[in-house]
VOSE-652025 format. One record per residue: residue number from 1; residue in three letters; x, y, z of N, C-alpha, C, O, CB in turn. Coordinates in steps of 0.2 Angstrom, whole numbers, m for minus. Each point is the difference from the previous one (the first is absolute). Glycine has a CB too. Example, Ala and Ser with C-alpha at 12.3 -4.5 7.8 and 13.67 -1.06 7.14 Angstrom:
<seses>
+-----+------+-------+-------+-------+-------+-------+-------+-------+-------+-------+-------+-------+-------+-------+-------+-------+
:  nr : rest :  n.c1 :  n.c2 :  n.c3 : ca.c1 : ca.c2 : ca.c3 :  c.c1 :  c.c2 :  c.c3 :  o.c1 :  o.c2 :  o.c3 : cb.c1 : cb.c2 : cb.c3 :
+-----+------+-------+-------+-------+-------+-------+-------+-------+-------+-------+-------+-------+-------+-------+-------+-------+
:   1 :  Ala :    66 :   m28 :    39 :    m4 :     6 :     0 :     4 :     6 :     0 :     5 :    m1 :     3 :   m14 :    m5 :     3 :
:   2 :  Ser :     7 :    11 :   m10 :     4 :     6 :     1 :    m4 :     5 :     3 :     3 :     6 :     1 :     3 :    m9 :   m11 :
+-----+------+-------+-------+-------+-------+-------+-------+-------+-------+-------+-------+-------+-------+-------+-------+-------+
</seses>
This chain:
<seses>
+-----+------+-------+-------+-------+-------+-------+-------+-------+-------+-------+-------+-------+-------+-------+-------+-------+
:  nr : rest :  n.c1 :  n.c2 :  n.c3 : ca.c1 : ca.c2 : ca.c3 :  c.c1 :  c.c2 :  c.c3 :  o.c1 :  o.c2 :  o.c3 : cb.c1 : cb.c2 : cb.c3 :
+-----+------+-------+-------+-------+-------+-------+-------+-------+-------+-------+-------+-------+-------+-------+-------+-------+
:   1 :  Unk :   m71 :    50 :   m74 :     6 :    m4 :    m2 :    m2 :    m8 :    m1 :    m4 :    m3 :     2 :    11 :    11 :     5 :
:   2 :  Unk :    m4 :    m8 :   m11 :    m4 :    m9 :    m3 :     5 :    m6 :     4 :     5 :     1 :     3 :    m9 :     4 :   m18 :
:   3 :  Unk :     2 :   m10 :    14 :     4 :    m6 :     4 :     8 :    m2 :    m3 :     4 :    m1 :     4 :   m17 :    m4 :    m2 :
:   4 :  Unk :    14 :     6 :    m8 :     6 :    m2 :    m1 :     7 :     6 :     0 :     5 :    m1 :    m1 :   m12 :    m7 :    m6 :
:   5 :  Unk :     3 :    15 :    11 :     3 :     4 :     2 :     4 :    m1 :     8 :     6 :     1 :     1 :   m13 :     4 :    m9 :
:   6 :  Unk :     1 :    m6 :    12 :     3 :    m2 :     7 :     4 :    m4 :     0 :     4 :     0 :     3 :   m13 :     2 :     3 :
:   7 :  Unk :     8 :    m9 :   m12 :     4 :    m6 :     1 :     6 :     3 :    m1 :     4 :    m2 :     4 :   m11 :    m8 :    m7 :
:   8 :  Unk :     9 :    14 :    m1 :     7 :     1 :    m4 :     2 :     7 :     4 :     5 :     3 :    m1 :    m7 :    m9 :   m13 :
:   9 :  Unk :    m3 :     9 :    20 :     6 :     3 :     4 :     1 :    m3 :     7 :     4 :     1 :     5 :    m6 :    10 :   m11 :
:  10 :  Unk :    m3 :   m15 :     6 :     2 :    m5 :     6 :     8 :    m5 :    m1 :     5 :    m1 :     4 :   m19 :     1 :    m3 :
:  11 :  Unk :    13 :    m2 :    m7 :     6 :    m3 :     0 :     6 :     5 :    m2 :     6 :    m1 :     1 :   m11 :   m11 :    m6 :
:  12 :  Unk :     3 :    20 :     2 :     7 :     3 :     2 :     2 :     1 :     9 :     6 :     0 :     1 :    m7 :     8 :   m14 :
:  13 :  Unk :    m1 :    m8 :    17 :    m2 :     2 :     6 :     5 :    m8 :     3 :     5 :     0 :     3 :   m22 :    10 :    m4 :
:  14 :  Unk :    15 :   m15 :    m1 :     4 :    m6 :     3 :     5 :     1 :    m3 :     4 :     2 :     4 :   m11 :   m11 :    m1 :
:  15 :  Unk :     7 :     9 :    m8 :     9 :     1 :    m4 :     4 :     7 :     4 :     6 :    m1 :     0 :   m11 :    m3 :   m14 :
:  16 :  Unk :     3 :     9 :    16 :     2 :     6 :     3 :     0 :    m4 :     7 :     4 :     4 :     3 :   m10 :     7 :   m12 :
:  17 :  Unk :     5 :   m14 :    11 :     3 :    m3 :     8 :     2 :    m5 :    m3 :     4 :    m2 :     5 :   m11 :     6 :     4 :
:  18 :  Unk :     6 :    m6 :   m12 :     6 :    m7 :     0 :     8 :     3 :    m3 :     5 :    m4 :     0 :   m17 :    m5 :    m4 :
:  19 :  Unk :    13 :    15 :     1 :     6 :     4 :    m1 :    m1 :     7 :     5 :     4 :     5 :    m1 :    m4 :   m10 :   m12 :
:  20 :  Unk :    m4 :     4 :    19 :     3 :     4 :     7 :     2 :    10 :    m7 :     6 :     3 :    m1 :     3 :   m20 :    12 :
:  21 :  Unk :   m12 :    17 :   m13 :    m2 :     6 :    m4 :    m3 :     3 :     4 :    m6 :     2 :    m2 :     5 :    m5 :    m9 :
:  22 :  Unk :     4 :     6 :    18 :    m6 :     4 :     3 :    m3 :     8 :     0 :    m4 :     3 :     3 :     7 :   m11 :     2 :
:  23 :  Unk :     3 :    10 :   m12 :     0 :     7 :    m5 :    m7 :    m1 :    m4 :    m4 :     5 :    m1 :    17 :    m4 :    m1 :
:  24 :  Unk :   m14 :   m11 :     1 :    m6 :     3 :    m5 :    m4 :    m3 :     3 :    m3 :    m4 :    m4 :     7 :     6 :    m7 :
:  25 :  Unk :    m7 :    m3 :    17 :    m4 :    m1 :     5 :    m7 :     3 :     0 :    m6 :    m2 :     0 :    15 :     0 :     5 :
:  26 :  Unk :    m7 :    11 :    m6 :    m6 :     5 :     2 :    m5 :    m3 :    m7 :    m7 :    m1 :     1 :    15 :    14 :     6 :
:  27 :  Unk :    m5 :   m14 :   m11 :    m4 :    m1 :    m9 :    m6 :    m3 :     5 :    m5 :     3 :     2 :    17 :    m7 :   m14 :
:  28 :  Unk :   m12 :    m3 :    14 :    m6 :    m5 :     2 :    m3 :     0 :     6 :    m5 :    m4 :     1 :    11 :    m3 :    m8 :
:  29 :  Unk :    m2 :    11 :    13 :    m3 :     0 :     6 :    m2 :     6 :     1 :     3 :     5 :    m1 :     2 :   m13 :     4 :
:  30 :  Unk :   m12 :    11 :     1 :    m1 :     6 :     0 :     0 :     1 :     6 :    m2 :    m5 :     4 :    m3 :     7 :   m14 :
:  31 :  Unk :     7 :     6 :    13 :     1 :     6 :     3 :     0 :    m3 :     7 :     4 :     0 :     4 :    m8 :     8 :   m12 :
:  32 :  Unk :    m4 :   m10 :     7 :    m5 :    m3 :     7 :    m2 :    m6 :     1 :    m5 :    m2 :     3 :     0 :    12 :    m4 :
:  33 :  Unk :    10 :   m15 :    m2 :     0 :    m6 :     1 :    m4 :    m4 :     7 :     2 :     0 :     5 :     9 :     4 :   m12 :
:  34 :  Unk :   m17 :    m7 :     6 :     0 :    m5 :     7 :     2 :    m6 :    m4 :     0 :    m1 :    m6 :    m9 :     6 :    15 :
:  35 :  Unk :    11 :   m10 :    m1 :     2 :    m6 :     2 :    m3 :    m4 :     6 :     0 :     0 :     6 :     9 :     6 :   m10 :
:  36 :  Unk :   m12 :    m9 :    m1 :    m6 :    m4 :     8 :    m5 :     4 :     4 :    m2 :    m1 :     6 :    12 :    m6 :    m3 :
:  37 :  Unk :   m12 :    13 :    m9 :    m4 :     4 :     2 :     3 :     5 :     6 :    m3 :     3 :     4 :    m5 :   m13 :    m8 :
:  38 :  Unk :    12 :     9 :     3 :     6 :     6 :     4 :     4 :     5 :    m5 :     4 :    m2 :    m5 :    m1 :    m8 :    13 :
:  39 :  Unk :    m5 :    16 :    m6 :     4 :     5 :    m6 :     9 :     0 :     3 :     2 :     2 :     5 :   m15 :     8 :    m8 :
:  40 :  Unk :    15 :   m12 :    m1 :    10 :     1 :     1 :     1 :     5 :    m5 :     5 :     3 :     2 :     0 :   m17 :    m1 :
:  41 :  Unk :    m7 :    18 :    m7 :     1 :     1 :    m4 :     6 :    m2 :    m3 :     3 :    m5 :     3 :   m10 :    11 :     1 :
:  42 :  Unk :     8 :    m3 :    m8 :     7 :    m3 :    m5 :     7 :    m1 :     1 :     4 :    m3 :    m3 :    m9 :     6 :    m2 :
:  43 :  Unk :     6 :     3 :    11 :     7 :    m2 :     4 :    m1 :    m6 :     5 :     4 :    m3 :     1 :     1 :    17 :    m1 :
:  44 :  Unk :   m11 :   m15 :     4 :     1 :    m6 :     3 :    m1 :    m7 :    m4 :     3 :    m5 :     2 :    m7 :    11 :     7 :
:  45 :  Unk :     0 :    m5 :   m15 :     1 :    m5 :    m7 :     8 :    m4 :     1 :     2 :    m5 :     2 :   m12 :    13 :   m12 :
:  46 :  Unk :    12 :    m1 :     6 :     8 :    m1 :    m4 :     3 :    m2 :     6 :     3 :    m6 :    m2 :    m2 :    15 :    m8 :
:  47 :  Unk :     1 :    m7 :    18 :     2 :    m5 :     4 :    m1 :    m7 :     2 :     3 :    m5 :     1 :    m2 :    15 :     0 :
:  48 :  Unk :    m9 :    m9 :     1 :    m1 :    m8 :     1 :     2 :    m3 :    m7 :    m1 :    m6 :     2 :    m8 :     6 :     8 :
:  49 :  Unk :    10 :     0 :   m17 :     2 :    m3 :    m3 :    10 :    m2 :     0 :     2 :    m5 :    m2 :   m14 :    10 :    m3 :
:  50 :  Unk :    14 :     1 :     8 :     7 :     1 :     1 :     1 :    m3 :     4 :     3 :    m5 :    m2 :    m3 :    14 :    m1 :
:  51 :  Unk :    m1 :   m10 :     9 :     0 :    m5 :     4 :     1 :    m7 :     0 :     4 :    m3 :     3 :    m8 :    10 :    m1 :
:  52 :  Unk :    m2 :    m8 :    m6 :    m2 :    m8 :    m3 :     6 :    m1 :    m2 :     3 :    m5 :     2 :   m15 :     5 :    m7 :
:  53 :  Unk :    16 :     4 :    m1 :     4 :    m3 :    m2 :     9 :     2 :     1 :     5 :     0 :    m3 :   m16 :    m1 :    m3 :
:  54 :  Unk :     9 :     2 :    12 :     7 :     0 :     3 :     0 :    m6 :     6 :     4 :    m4 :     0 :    m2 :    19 :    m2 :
:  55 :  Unk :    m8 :   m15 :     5 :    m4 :    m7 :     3 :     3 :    m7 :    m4 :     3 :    m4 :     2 :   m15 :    12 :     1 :
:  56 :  Unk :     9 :    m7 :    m9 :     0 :    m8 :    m6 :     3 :     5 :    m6 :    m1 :     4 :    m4 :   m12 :   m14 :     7 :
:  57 :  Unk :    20 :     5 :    m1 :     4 :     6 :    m8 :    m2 :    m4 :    m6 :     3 :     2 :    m5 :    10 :     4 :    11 :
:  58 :  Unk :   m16 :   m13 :    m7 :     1 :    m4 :    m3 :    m7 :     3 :    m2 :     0 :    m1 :    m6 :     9 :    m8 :    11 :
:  59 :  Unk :   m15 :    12 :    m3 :    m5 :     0 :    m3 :    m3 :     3 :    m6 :     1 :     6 :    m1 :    m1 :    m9 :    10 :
:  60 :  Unk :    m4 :    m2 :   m12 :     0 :     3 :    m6 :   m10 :    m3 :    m2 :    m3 :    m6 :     0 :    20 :     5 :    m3 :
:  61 :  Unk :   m17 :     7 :     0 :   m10 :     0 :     0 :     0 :    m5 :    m9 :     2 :     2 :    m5 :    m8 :    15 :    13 :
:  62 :  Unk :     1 :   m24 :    m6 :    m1 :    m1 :    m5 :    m9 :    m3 :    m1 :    m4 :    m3 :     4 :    19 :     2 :    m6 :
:  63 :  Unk :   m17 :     4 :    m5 :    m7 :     2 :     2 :    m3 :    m8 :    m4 :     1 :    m3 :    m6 :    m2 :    20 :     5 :
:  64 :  Unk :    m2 :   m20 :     6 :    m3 :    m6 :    m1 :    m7 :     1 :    m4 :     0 :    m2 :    m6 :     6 :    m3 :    17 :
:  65 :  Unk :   m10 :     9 :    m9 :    m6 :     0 :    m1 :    m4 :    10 :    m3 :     0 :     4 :     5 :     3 :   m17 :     5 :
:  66 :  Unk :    m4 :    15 :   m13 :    m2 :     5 :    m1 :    m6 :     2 :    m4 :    m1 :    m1 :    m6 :    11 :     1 :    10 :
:  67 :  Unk :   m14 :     3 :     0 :    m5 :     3 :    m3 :    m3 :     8 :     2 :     0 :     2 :     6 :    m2 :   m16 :    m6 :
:  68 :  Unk :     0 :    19 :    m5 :    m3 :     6 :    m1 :    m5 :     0 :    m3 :    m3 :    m4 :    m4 :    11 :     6 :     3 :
:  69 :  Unk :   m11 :     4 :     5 :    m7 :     2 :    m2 :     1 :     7 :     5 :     2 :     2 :     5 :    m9 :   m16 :    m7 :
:  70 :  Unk :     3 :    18 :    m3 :     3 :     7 :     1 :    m2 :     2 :     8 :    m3 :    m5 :     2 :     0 :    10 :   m16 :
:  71 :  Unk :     3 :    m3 :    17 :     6 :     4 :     2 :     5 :    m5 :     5 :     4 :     2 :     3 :   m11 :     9 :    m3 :
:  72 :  Unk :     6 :   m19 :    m1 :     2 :    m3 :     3 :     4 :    m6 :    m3 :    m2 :    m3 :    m5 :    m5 :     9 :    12 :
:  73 :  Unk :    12 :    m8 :    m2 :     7 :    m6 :    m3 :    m4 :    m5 :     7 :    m2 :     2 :     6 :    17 :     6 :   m12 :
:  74 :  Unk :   m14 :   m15 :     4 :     1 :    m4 :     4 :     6 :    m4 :    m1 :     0 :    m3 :    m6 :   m11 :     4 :     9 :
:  75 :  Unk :    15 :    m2 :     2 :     5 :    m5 :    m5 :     3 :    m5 :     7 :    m2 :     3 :     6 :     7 :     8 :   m18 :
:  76 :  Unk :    m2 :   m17 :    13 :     2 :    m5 :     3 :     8 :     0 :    m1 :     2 :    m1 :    m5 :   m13 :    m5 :     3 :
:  77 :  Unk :    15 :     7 :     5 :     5 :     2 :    m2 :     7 :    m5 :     5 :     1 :     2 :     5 :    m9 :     9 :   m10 :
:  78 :  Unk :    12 :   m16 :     1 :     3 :    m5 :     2 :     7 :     2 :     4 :     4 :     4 :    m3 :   m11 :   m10 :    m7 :
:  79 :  Unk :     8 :     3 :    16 :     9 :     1 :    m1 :     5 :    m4 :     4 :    m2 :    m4 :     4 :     0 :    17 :    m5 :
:  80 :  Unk :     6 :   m13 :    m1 :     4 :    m4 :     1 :     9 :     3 :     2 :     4 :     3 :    m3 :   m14 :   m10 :    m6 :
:  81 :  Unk :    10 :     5 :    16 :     4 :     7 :     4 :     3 :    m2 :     6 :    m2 :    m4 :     3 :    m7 :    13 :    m7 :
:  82 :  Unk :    14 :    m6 :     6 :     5 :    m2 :     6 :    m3 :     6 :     4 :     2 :     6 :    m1 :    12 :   m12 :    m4 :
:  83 :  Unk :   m19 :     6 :    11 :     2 :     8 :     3 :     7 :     2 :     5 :     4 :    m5 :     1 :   m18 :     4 :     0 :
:  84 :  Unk :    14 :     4 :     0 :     7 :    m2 :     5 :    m2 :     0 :     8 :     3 :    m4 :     4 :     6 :    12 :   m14 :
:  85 :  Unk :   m13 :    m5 :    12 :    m2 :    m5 :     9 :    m6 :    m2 :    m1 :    m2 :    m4 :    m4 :     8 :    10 :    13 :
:  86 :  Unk :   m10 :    m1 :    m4 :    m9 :     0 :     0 :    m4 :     2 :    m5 :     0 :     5 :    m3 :     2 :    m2 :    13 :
:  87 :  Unk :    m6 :   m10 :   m12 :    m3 :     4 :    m6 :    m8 :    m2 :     4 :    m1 :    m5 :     3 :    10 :     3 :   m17 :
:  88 :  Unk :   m13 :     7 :    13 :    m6 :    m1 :     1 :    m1 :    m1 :    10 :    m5 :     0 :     2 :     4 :    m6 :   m17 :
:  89 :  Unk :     7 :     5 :    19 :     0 :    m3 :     5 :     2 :    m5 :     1 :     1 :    m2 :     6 :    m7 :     6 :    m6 :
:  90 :  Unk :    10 :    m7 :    m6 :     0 :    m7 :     2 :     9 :     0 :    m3 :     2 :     4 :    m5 :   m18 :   m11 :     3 :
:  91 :  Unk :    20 :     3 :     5 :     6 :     1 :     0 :     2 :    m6 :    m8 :     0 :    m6 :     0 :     2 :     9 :    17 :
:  92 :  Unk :     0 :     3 :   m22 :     3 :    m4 :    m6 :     5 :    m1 :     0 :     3 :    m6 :    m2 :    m9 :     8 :    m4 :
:  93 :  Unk :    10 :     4 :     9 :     9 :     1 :     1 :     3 :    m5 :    m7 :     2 :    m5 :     0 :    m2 :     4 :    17 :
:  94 :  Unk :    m1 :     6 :   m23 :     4 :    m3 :    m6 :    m3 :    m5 :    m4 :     2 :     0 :    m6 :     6 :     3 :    11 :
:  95 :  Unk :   m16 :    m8 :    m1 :     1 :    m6 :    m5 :    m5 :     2 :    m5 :    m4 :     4 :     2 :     8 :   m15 :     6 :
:  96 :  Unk :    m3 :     9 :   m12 :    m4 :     1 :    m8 :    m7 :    m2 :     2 :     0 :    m5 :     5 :    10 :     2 :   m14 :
:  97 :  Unk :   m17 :     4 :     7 :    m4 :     0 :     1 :    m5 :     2 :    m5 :     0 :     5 :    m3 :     5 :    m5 :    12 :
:  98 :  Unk :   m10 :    m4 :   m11 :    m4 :     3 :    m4 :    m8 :     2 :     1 :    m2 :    m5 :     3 :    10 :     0 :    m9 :
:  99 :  Unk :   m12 :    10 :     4 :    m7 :     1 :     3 :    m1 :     4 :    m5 :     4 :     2 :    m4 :    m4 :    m3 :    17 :
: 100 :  Unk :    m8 :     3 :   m13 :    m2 :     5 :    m3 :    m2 :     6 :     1 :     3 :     1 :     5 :    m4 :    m7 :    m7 :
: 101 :  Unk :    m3 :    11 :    m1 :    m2 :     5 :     2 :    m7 :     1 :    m3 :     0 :     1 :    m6 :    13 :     4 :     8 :
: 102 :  Unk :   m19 :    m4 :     1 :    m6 :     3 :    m3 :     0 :     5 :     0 :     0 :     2 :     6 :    m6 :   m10 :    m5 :
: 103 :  Unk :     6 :    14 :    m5 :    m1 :     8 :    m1 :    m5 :     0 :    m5 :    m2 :    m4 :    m4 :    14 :     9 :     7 :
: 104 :  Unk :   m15 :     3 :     0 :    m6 :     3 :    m2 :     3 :     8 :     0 :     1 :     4 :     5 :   m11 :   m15 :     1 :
: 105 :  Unk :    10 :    13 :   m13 :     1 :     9 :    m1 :    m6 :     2 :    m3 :    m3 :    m3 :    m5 :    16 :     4 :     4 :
: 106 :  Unk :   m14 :     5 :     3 :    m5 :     5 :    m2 :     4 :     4 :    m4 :     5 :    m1 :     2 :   m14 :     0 :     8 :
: 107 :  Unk :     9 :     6 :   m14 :     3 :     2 :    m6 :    m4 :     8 :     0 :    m6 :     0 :     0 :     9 :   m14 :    m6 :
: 108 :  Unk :     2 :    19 :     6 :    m6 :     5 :     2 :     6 :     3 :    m6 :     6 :     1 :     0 :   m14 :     1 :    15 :
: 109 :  Unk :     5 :    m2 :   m20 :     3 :     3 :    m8 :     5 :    m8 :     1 :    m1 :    m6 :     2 :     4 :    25 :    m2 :
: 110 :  Unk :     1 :   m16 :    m3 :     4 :    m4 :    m1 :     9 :    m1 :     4 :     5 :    m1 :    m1 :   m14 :     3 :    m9 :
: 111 :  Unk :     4 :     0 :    16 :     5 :    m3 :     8 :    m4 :    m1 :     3 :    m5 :     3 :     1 :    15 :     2 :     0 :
: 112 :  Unk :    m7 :   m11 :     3 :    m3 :    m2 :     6 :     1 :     2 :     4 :     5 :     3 :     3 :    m5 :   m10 :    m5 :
: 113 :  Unk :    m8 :     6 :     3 :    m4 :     5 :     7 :     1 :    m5 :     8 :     2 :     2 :     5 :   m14 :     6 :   m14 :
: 114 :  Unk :    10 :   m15 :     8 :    m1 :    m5 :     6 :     2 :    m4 :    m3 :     0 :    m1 :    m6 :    m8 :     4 :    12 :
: 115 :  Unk :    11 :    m7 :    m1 :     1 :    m7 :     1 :    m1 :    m2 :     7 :     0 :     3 :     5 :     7 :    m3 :   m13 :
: 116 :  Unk :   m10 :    m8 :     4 :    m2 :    m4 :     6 :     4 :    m7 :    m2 :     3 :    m2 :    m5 :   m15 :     7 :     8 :
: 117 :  Unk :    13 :    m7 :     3 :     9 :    m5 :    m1 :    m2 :    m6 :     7 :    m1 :     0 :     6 :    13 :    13 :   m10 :
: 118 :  Unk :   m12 :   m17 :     0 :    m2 :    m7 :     6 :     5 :    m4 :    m5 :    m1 :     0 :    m6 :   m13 :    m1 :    13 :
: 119 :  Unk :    22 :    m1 :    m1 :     4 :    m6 :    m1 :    m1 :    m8 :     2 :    m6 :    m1 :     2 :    12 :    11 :    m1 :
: 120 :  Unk :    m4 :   m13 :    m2 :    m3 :    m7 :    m1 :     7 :    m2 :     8 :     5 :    m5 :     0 :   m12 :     1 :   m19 :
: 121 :  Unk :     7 :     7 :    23 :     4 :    m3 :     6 :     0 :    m7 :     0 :     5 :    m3 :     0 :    m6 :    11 :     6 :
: 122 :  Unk :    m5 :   m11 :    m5 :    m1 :    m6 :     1 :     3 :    m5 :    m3 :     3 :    m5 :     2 :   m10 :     9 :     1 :
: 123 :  Unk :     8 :    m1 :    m9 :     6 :    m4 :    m6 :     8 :     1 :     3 :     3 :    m5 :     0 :   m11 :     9 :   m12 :
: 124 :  Unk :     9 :     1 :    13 :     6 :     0 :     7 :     3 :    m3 :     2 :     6 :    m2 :    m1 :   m10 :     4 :     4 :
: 125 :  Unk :    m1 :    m2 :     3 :     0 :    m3 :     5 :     0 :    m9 :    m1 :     3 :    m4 :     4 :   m10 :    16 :     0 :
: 126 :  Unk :     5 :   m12 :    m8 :     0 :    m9 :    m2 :     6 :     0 :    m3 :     1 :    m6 :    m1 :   m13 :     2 :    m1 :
: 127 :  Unk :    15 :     7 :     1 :     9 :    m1 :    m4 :     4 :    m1 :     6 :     4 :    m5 :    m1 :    m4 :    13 :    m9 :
: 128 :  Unk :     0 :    m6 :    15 :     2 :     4 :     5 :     2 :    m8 :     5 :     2 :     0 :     5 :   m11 :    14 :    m7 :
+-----+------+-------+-------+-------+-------+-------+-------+-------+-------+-------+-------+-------+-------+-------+-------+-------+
</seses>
């Protein structure tokens, strides 16, 4: 798979969660999904995404930064979001907030096999 492949199903993959499309989810995530080096597979994927966004109905993935190289995406990813109580630990209860996200996917065909996911709390927290 060459680099301008992963880019363009990575950005279908944000666009498919940013339209909550969780019919066309299976397309980009696979079977046996890990999460922080934790296997959830894809029914615990598609929930903890489900959550998220019943959590922050406002949220919406937008990709600051991205880069491919086979089998893998790295991307920075910006947002700008009301959660509705606890986010992270820390009590947002509604107010708008903005932080990032650094992710790291490994790509086993052309769905992701792993992710690794460090949020920028600290960014937060300093709103807060």
């Amino acid at each position: 798979m060459t680099q301008p492949d992963l880019s363009d199903i990575y950005r279908g993959y944000i666009a498919c969660l940013n339209r909550q499309d969780w019919q066309k989810l299976p397309q980009f995530v696979h079977d046996d999904v890990y999460y922080n080096d934790q296997r959830i597979g894809y029914s615990g994927y598609r929930a903890m995404l489900e959550r998220d966004f019943r959590e922050i109905p406002d949220l919406h993935f937008d990709i600051e930064l991205l880069l491919a190289d086979p089998a893998y995406v790295a991307a920075r990813l910006r947002f700008n979001c009301s959660p509705k109580g606890k986010f992270l630990g820390l009590d947002v209860n509604g107010r708008t907030v903005s932080f990032t996200e650094n992710v790291f996917y490994e790509f086993r065909g052309e769905r992701i096999g792993q992710v690794w996911s460090i949020i920028d709390k600290a960014a937060i927290e300093a709103q807060l």
